[in-house]
Structures are given as C-alpha cells and as structure tokens.
C-alpha positions, 0 to 999 in steps of 0.5 A: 916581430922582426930581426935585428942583428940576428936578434929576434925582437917580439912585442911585450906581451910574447916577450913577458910570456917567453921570459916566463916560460924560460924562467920554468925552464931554468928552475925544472933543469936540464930535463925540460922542454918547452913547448910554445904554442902562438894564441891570439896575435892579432890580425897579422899573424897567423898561428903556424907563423907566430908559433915559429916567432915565439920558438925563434925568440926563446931559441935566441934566449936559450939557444942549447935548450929543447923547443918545440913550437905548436900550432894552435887551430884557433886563437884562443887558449883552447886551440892552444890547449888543443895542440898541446893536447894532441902533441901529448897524444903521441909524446906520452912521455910526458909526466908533467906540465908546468905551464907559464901563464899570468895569475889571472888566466891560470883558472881557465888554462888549468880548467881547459886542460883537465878537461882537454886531457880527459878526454884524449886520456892523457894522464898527466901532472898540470902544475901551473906556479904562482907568476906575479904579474901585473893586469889592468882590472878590466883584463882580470874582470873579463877573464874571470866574469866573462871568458871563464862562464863562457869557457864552462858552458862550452865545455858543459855543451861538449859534455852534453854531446858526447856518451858519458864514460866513467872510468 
C-alpha cells in the first residue's frame, strides 16, 4: 500500500476484492454500506492497519458512499466473520449481507457465517452472488480439500464445547 497523489495504491488481491464490493455496492443503491473487514496481509500489516487501508482505498473510489473498516482478530476468514459478527451484535439494523468474495471461497465464508451468526443470534439474510473470478487449481484445491474440513472440524469442536440450544 502507499499513497500517490492523494490516491491510495493497494496490491492486486485488495484491489480486486475492494472493486468487487464496490461493484455490490452500486447494484443494492444508496441504502448500502460497506463494511470491510482486512484478512491475511501477510507479515507487514497488522489488522487494524490493513483494515483502514482497505477503507482508505474504497473511500478513494467512492468517496460519497458509507464505509465502515473492521478489525479482524486474526488473519483468516473467521476472524473476519468474527468481526463482523460482533459489528452485527450492536448494529442489528442490518437485514442482509451480500458479501463480495472469489467463487471458490464462497462455501466456507457462507458456512463460517451461518455458523458465527447462530450463535450471537444474529438473524440475518447471507447472499453471497456468483463473482467470476479466475484462480489457479491449487488455490481452489487447498480451499475446498483442505481449508473447508479444516473449517468443519473446528466448528464441530466448538460445537461439541458448547450446551446445545434448540430454539
């Protein structure tokens, strides 16, 4: 990240995900808000950091639309989830979420936020559209064979922890 003529120059991976959101954004109207939460950045940057890159870097986009950067508490998609989680948790305004993601993690991001929603009984619409996107086999591979049972154990683990309350 760095700033060039007051412009906000993100890598390509923010970049694509930023224009992503913003392209939902336009499409829901003026109601819309974003809120970008900063993932895995590498060892660089640290969330609350990447978090205000990513919100200086739509602002610098779409300067006269509402964005709201969250911190994760971990760099991964459910410290991601986790913060929006708990945004949710005092801005039960919220109806829906349409989240901009790459096909190929829409599984786990929606499985991760049915499941962290559940919990903080947050009832809200998770729309994630179709976002064509290109990615190499290994990234797809990793995600689906490897990141998504991961993902499931962990949750079944949380699960096994917890009283079980049947609504």
């Amino acid at each position: 990240m760095s700033k060039r003529n007051n412009h906000v120059v993100v890598g390509l991976e923010t970049q694509t995900a930023c224009n992503l959101a913003i392209s939902l954004q336009n499409r829901f109207g003026d109601t819309a808000v974003i809120l970008a939460s900063a993932g895995n950045a590498g060892k660089k940057w640290d969330n609350r950091l990447m978090s205000l890159v990513i919100k200086d870097y739509l602002k610098s986009k779409i300067p006269h639309r509402p964005v709201i950067a969250l911190a994760a508490d971990a760099f991964n998609t459910d410290g991601e989830i986790r913060a929006l989680r708990d945004y949710l948790c005092t801005h039960r305004e919220f109806r829906e979420i349409v989240v901009a993601v790459k096909w190929w993690h829409a599984p786990r991001v929606w499985l991760l936020m049915k499941y962290r929603f559940w919990e903080a009984g947050i009832k809200v619409k998770i729309h994630i559209p179709w976002c064509r996107s290109f990615a190499k086999p290994t990234a797809w591979f990793k995600e689906w064979f490897g990141a998504i049972p991961l993902t499931l154990c962990r949750l079944l683990s949380e699960l096994n922890r917890k009283p079980l309350q049947i609504n």
